[in-house]
C-alpha positions in Angstrom: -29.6 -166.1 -7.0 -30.9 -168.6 -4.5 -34.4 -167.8 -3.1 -35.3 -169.6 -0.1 -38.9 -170.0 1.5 -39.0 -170.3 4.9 -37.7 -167.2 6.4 -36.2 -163.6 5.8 -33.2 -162.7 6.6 -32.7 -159.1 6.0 -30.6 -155.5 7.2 -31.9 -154.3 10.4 -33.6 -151.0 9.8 -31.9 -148.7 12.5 -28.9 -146.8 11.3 -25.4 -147.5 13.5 -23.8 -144.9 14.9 -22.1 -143.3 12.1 -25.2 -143.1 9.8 -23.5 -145.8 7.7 -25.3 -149.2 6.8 -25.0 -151.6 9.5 -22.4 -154.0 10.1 -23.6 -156.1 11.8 -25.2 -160.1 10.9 -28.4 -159.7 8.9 -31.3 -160.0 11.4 -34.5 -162.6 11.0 -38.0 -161.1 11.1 -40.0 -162.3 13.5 -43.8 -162.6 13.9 -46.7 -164.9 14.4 -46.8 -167.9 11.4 -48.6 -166.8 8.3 -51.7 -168.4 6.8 -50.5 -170.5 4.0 -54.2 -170.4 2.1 -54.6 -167.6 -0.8 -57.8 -165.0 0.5 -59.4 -162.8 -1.7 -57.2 -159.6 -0.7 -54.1 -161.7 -0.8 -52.9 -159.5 -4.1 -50.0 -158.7 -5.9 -50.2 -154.9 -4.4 -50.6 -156.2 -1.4 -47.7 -158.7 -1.4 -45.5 -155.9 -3.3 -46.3 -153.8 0.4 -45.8 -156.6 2.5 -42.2 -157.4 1.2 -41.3 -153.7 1.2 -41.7 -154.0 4.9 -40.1 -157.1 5.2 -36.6 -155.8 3.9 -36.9 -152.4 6.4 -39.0 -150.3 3.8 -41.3 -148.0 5.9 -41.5 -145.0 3.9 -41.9 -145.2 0.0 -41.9 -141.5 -2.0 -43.6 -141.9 -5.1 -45.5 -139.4 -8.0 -48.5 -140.5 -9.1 -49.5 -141.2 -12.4 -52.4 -143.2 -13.9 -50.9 -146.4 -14.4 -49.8 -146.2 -10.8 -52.8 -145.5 -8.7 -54.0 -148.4 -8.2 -50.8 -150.2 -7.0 -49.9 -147.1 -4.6 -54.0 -147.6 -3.5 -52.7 -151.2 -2.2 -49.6 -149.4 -0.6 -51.6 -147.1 1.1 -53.5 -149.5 2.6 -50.3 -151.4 4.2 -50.0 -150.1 8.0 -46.8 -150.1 8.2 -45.8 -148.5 5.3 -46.0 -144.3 4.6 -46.3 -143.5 1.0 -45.2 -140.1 0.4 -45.5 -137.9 -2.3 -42.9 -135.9 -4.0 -42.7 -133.3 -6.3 -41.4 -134.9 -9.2 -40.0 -137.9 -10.1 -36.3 -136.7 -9.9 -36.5 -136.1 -6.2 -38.2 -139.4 -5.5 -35.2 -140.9 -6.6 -32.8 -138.8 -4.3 -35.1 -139.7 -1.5 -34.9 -143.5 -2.0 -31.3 -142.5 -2.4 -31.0 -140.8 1.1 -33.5 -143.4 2.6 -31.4 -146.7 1.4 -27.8 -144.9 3.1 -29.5 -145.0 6.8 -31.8 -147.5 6.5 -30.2 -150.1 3.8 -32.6 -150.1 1.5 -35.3 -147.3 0.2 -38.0 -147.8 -2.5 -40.1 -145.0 -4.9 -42.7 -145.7 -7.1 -43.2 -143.3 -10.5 -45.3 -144.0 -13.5 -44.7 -145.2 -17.0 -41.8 -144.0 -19.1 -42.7 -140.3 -18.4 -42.0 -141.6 -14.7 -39.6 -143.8 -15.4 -37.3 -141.9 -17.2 -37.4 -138.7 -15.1 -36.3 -140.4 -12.1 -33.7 -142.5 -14.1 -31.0 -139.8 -13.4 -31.3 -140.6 -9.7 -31.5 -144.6 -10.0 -27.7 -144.1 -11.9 -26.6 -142.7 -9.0 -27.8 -145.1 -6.5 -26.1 -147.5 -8.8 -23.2 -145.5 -8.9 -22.7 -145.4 -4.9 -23.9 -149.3 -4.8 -27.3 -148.3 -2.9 -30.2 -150.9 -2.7 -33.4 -148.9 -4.0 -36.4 -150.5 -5.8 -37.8 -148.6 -8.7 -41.4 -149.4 -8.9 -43.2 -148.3 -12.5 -46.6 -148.9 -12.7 -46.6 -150.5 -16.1 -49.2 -150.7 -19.2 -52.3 -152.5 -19.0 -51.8 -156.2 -19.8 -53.7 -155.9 -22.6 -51.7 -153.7 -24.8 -48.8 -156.2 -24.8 -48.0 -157.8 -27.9 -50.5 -155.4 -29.6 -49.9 -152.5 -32.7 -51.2 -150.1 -30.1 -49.7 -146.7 -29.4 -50.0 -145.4 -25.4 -49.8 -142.2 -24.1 -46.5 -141.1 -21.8 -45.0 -143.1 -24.8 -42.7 -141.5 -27.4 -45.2 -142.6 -30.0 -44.4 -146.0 -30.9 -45.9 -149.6 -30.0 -43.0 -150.7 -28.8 -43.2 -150.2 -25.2 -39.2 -151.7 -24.1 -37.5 -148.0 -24.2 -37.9 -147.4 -20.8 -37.0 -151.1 -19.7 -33.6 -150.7 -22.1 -33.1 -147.3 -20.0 -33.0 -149.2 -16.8 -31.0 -151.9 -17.9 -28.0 -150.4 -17.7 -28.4 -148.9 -14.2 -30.1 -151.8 -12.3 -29.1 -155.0 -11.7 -32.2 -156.8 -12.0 -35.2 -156.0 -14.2 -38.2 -157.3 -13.5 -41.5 -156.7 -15.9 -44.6 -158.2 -14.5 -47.5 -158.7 -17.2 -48.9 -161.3 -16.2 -49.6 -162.9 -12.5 -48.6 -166.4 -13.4 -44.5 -165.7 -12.4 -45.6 -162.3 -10.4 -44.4 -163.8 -7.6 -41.2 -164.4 -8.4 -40.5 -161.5 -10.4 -41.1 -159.6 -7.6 -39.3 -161.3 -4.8 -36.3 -162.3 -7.1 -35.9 -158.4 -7.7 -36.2 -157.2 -4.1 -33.9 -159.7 -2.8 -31.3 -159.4 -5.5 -31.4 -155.3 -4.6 -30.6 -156.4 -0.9 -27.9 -158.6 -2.0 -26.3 -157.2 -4.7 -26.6 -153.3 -2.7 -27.7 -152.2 -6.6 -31.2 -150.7 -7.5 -33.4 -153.0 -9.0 -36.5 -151.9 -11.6 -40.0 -153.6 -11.3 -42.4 -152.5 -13.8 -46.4 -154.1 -12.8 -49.2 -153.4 -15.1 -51.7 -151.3 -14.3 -54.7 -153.8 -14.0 -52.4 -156.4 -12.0 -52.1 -154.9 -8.3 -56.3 -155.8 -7.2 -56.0 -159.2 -8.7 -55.6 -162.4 -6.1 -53.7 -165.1 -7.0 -53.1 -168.6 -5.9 -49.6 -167.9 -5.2 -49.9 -164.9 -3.1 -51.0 -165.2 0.5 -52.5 -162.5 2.8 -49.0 -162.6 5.2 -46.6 -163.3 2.3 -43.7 -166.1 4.2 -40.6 -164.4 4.6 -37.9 -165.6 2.4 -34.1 -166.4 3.2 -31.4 -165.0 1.3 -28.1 -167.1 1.3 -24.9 -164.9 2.8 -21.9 -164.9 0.6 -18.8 -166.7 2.2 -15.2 -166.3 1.0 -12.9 -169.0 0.0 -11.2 -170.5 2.9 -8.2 -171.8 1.1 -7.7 -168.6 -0.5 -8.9 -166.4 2.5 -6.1 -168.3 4.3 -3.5 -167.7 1.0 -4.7 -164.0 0.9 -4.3 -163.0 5.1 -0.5 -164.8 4.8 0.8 -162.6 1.7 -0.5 -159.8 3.5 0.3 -160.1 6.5 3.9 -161.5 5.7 3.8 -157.3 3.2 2.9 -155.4 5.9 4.9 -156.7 8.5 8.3 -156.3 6.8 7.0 -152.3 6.1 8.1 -149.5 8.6 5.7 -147.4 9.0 2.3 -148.7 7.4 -0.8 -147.0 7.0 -4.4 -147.7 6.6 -7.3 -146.0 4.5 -11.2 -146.8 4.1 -12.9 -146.2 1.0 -16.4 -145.8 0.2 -17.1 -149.8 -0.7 -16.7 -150.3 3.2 -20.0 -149.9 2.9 -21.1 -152.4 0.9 -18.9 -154.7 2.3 -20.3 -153.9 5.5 -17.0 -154.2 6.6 -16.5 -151.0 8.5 -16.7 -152.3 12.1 -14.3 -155.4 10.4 -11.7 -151.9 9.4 -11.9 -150.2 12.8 -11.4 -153.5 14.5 -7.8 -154.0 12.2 -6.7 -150.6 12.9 -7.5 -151.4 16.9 -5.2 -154.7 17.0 -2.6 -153.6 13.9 -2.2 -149.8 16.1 -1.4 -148.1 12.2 -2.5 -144.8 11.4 -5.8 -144.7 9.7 -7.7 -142.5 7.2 -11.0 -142.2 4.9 -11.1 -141.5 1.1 -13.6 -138.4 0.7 -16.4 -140.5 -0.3 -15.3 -142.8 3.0 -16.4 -139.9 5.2 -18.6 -140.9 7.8 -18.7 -145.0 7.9 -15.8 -145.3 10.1 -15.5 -143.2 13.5 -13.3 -139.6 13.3 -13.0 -139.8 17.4 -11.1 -142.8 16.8 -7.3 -142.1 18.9 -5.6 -143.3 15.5 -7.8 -141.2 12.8 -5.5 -139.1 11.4 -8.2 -137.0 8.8 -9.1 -137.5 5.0 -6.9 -138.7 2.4 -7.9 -136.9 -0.6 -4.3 -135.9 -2.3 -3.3 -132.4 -2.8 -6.6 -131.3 -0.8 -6.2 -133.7 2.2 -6.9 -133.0 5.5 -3.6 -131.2 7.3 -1.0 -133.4 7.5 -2.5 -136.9 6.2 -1.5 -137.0 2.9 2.2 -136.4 4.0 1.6 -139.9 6.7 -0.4 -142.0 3.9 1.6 -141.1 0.9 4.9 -141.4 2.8 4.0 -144.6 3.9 6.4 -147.9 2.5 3.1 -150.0 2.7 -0.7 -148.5 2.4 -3.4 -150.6 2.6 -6.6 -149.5 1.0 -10.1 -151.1 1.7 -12.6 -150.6 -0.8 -11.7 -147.5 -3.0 -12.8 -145.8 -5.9 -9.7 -144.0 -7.7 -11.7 -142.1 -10.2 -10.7 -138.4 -11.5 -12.3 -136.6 -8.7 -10.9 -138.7 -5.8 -7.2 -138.6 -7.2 -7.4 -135.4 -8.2 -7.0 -135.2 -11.2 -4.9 -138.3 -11.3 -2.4 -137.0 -8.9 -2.0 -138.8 -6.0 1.6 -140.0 -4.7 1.0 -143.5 -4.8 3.0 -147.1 -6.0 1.1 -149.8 -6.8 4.1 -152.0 -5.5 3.7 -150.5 -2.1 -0.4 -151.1 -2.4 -2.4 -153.5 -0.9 -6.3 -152.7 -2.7 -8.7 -154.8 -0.7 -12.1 -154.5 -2.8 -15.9 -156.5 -1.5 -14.8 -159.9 -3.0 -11.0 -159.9 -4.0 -7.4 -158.7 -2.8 -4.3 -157.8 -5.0 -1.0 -157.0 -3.0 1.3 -154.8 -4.8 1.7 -156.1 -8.2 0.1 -159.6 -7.2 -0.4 -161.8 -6.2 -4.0 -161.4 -6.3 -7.0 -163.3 -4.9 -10.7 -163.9 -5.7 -13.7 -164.9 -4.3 -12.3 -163.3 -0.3 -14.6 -161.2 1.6 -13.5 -157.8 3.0 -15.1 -158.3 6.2 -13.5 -162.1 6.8 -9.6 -160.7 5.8 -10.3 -157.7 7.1 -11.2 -159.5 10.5 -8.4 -162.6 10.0 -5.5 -160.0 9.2 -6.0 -158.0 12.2 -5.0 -161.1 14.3 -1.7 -161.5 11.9 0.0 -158.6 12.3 2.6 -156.9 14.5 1.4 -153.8 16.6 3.3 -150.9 14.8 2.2 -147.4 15.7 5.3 -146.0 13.6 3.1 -144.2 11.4 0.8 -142.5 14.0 3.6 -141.7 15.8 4.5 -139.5 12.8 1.6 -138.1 12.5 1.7 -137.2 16.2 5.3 -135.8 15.8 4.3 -133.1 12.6 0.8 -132.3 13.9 -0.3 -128.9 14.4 -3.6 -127.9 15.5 -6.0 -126.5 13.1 -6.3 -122.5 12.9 -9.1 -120.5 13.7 -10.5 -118.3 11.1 -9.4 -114.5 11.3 -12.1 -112.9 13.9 -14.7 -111.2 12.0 -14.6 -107.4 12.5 -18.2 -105.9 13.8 -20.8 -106.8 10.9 -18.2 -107.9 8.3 -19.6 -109.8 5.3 -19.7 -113.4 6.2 -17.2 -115.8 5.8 -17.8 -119.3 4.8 -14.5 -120.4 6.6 -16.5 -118.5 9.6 -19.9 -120.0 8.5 -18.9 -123.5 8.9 -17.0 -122.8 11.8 -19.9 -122.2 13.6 -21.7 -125.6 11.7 -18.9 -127.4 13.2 -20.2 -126.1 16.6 -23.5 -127.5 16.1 -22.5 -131.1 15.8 -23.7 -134.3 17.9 -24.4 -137.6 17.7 -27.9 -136.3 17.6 -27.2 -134.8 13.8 -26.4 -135.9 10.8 -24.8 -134.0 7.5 -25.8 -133.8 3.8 -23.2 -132.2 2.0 -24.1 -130.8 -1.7 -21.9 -131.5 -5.0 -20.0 -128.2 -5.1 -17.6 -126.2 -2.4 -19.5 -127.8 0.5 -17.7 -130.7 -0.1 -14.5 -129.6 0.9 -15.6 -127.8 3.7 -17.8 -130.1 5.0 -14.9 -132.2 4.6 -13.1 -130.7 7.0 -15.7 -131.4 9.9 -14.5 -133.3 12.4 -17.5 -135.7 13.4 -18.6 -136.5 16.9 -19.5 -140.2 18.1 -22.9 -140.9 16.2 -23.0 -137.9 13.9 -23.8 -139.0 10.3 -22.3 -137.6 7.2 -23.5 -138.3 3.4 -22.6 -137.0 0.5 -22.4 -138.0 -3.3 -18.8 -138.4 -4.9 -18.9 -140.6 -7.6 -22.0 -139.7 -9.8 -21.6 -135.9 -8.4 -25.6 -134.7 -9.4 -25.9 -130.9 -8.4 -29.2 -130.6 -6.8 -29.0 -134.3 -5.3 -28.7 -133.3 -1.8 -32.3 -131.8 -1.7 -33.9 -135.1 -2.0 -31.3 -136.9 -0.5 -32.0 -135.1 2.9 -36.0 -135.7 2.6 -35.7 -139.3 2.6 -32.5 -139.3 5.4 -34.8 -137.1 7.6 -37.6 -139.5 7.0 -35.5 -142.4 8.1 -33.8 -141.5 11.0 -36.2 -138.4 12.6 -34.5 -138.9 15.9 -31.5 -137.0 14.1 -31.5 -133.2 13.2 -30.5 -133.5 9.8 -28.0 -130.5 8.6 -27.8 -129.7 4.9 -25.4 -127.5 3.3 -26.8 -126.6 -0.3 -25.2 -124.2 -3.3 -27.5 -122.0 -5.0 -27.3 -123.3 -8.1 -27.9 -127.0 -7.1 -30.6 -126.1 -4.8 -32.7 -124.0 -8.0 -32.3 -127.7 -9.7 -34.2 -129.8 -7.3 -35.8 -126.9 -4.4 -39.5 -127.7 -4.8 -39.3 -130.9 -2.3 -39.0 -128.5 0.5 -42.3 -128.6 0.3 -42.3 -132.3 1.2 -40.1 -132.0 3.8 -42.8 -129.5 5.1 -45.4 -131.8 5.0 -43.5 -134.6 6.6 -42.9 -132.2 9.6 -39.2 -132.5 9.4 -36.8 -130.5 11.1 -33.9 -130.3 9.0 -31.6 -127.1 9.0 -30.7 -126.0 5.5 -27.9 -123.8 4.9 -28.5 -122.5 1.5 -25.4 -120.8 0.6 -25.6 -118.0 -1.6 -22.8 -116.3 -4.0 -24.1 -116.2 -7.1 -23.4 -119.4 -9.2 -22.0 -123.1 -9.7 -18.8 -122.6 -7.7 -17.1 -125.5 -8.4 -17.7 -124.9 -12.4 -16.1 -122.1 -12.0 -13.0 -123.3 -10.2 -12.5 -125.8 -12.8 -13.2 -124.0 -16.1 -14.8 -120.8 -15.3 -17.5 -118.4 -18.1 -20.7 -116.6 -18.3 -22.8 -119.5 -17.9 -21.6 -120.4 -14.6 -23.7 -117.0 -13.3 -27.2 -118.2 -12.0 -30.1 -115.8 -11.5 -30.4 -114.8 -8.1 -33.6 -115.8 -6.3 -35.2 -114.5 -3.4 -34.6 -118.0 -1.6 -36.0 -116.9 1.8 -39.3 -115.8 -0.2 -40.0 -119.0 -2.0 -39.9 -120.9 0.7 -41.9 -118.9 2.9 -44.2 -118.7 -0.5 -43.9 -123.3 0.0 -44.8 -122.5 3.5 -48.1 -121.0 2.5 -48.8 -121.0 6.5 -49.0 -124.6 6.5 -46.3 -126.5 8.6 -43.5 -125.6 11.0 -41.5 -123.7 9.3 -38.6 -120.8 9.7 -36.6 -118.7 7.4 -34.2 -116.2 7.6 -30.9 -114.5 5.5 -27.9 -113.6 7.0 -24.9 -111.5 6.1 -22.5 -111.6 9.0 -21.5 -113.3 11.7 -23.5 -111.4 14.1 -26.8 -112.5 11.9 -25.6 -115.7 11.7 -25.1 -116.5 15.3 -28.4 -115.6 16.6 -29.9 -117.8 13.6 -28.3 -120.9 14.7 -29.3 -120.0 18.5 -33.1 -119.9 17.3 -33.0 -122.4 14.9 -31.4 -125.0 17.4 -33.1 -123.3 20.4 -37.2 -121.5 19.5 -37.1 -122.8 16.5 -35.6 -126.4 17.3 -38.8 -128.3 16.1 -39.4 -126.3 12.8 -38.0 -126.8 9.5 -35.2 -123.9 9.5 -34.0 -122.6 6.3 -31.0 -120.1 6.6 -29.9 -118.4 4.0 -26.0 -117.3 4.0 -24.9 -114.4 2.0 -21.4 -115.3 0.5 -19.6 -113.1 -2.0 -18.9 -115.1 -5.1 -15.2 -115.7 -5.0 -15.0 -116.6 -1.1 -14.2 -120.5 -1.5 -12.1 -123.0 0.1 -8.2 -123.3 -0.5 -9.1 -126.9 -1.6 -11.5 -126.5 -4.3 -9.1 -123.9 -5.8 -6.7 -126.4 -5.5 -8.8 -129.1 -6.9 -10.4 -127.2 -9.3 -6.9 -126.8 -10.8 -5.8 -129.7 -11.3 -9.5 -131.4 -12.2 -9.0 -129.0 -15.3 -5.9 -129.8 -16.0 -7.1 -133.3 -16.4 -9.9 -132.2 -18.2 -8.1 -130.3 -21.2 -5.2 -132.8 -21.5 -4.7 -133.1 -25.7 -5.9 -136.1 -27.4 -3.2 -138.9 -27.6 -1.0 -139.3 -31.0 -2.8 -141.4 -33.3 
């Protein structure tokens, strides 16, 4: 990868308004020219700070450990970047996680191996859901390299590789800097191959490195310049004609975003094709959120069997369907059951584009045929005007009799009442997935969730480090008990951050969506007293509100003070659900995931 000195070109910081990663032409930081002469506090720490804020880093969550402090002393003392500090390592992770989808890249900082491999679990996921994050380790003194010598936060042996072997299989650039001689570019090779590749990236530095000046470090580090990818023109030209010459001849095509619009940054490229091409459009699951639902020609989520009312019928109905940037794994087809022909196909990934059984063609951009296409094809509304012809409103839920036990159908009823493009969602692994699903999103209103590596208890985390990048949005959480018991002690972070989040933590008794797809006794969770611990987090210190409700009564006046009295607090609301109250589509999905599950080996 191609390293340029002479200026950055990086992701602007602000989310757009769908609380996906922007679209838009990377952006040039700007600023008065930097001293090119070394100074005695131009350091690697220093440097390692500076380029954090460079790339749109302003708020790094990190655990100390002793072969940390000193690097997160020199991060401390950058202004313009906020270390905070998390509960455990874990969480850190989610945080960068939740940080990196609003602001395009996020960054945490843990200690070695003990550190490393405790917040390892989040870094997979990042690299699951192709999320920039820099993993920072603060590494073993330089001394103990090469030596016989056994460390402590070791598993007892002198070789000190496991947790760099660990990483290499979730990162896309490892980085170990002993020594300052090639710190330099270790550390700026990593961070800009995170930005470009939209994959974590793992820097361990020594211990004894991050006070140390060095001839190549300067106090202002110059920005450097990373290359954009172009497509092929001959075979962008090749790819546009074959498919706009397929989807022409169709009758009623159709259009659906999956979730690698966003590392394409091609979802303003998507909307613009459904604008001039007039098809019906739709998101995967996992899509939710990066293109706009108050579009005219939205017509819901795509997700099979468990689809939105009426959009599997348009998509899978369809005599051409083009896809841009899925994911078909076991969760997103259901179980391997979507109505779809690969002849009928077009699959339109970051850098390549096969039309039904081929052709297919490399080294082509989403965002460049996305954009060429839209000025190929006929205007055919055929399969909106479908849609429009077999749509029925949504129901209502039944109306609750006078203190009935609360619904969740009714629960998220109300949710849905509480959405603007002042808020943003974080939906849990579990049943809040389906019905958070089913929110319609206003202009502006961000929605994140995690499909593909599906980590109960990510969502905790995750909705620290969104808060703390966008805190001009009133983040909304909707969290399982069982997930939240796995990852709960960050509230306290989100306390001291002075956030003012709104968590739903949804109470029936267990892992839900375990128990839809293969249910037993150790899907049964011990209840806690969920309202008490965090009022025990509180501890007086902080804005914070809690309260448990039971019916729809309760409920309603906890939303009106939460979003009225109570509308600069953190506001934890606790929902009483009983334990088999769960949406139509996870019973329907949970079905058929186990089906998939328990099919028999194949004949040797």
């Amino acid at each position: 990868m191609a390293t340029n000195l002479g200026s950055l070109e990086t992701y602007k910081a602000p989310c757009n308004d769908v609380g996906c990663l922007p679209n838009g032409a990377v952006s040039t930081v700007k600023g008065s020219s930097p001293s090119l002469l070394s100074t005695p506090d131009a350091t690697l720490g220093r440097h390692l700070a500076r380029r954090l804020v460079q790339v749109g880093v302003t708020d790094v969550f990190s655990v100390p450990g002793d072969f940390n402090l000193t690097l997160l002393d020199h991060l401390i003392a950058e202004p313009e970047l906020n270390v905070i500090g998390c509960c455990n390592e874990l969480n850190a992770g989610y945080a960068a996680d939740g940080y990196a989808r609003c602001r395009g890249v996020g960054a945490c900082v843990v200690t070695f191996t003990v550190g490393g491999l405790s917040v390892l679990n989040a870094i997979a996921g990042a690299y699951s859901e192709n999320l920039p994050l820099i993993c920072i380790v603060g590494g073993p003194n330089t001394n103990d390299y090469g030596t016989n010598r056994i460390l402590h936060h070791t598993i007892g042996l002198p070789d000190f590789s496991q947790e760099l072997r660990c990483f290499q299989t979730v990162t896309c650039y490892q980085a170990v800097v002993n020594n300052l001689e090639d710190a330099h570019e270790m550390i700026d090779g990593a961070i800009s191959t995170a930005v470009k590749e939209s994959k974590p990236v793992y820097i361990s530095i020594s211990c004894n490195l991050a006070s140390i000046p060095h001839p190549t470090f300067i106090r202002d580090p110059v920005p450097f310049s990373l290359s954009p990818k172009t497509s092929n023109s001959t075979g962008l030209e090749a790819a546009v004609e074959a498919a706009a010459d397929f989807l022409n001849k169709a009758v009623k095509p159709v259009l659906v975003g999956g979730p690698k619009l966003r590392v394409a940054k091609a979802s303003d490229a998507f909307v613009d094709l459904a604008d001039a091409s007039g098809y019906a459009y739709a998101v995967m699951p996992s899509a939710k959120g990066l293109v706009p639902e108050h579009h005219p020609h939205f017509i819901g989520t795509f997700w099979g069997a468990v689809s939105t009312a009426f959009c599997a019928e348009i998509v899978e109905s369809a005599d051409a369907y083009l896809f841009a940037g899925p994911i078909f794994n076991d969760y997103s087809s259901v179980g391997y059951s979507l109505l779809l022909k690969k002849e009928k196909a077009i699959i339109v990934q970051p850098d390549r584009v096969v039309i039904g059984n081929g052709p297919a063609f490399g080294c082509v951009l989403m965002k460049d045929f996305l954009k060429a296409l839209g000025k190929r094809l006929k205007h055919n509304e055929t399969s909106y005007e479908n849609y429009r012809r077999i749509f029925v409103p949504d129901g209502r839920p039944v109306k609750s009799e006078p203190r009935e036990a609360l619904r969740v159908n009714v629960l998220f009823q109300h949710i849905q009442n509480m959405l603007s493009g002042d808020t943003a969602v974080i939906a849990e692994t579990g049943d809040s997935w389906f019905n958070c699903q089913k929110l319609k999103l206003p202009k502006g209103c961000g929605y994140e969730f995690q499909m593909q590596y599906g980590s109960i208890g990510w969502s905790v985390g995750a909705t620290l480090g969104y808060a703390q990048a966008v805190p001009e949005k009133r983040v909304i959480a909707c969290i399982g008990d069982g997930s939240f018991q796995v990852t709960a002690q960050d509230v306290s972070t989100m306390l001291r951050c002075e956030q003012k989040t709104i968590l739903f933590l949804i109470n029936n008794g267990g892992y839900t969506i375990e128990v839809e797809i293969h249910d037993g006794p150790y899907n049964v969770i011990k209840n806690w007293n969920y309202t008490g611990l965090v009022d025990a987090i509180h501890n007086g210190d902080g804005k914070c509100w809690t309260t448990k409700v039971t019916c729809e009564e309760e409920l309603i006046e906890a939303i009106g003070t939460a979003t009225g009295e109570k509308k600069d607090c953190f506001c934890f609301i606790e929902v009483i659900a009983h334990k088999d109250d769960t949406s139509k589509e996870l019973l329907e999905w949970g079905s058929r995931v186990c089906s998939a599950n328990s099919r028999p080996p194949n004949p040797q």
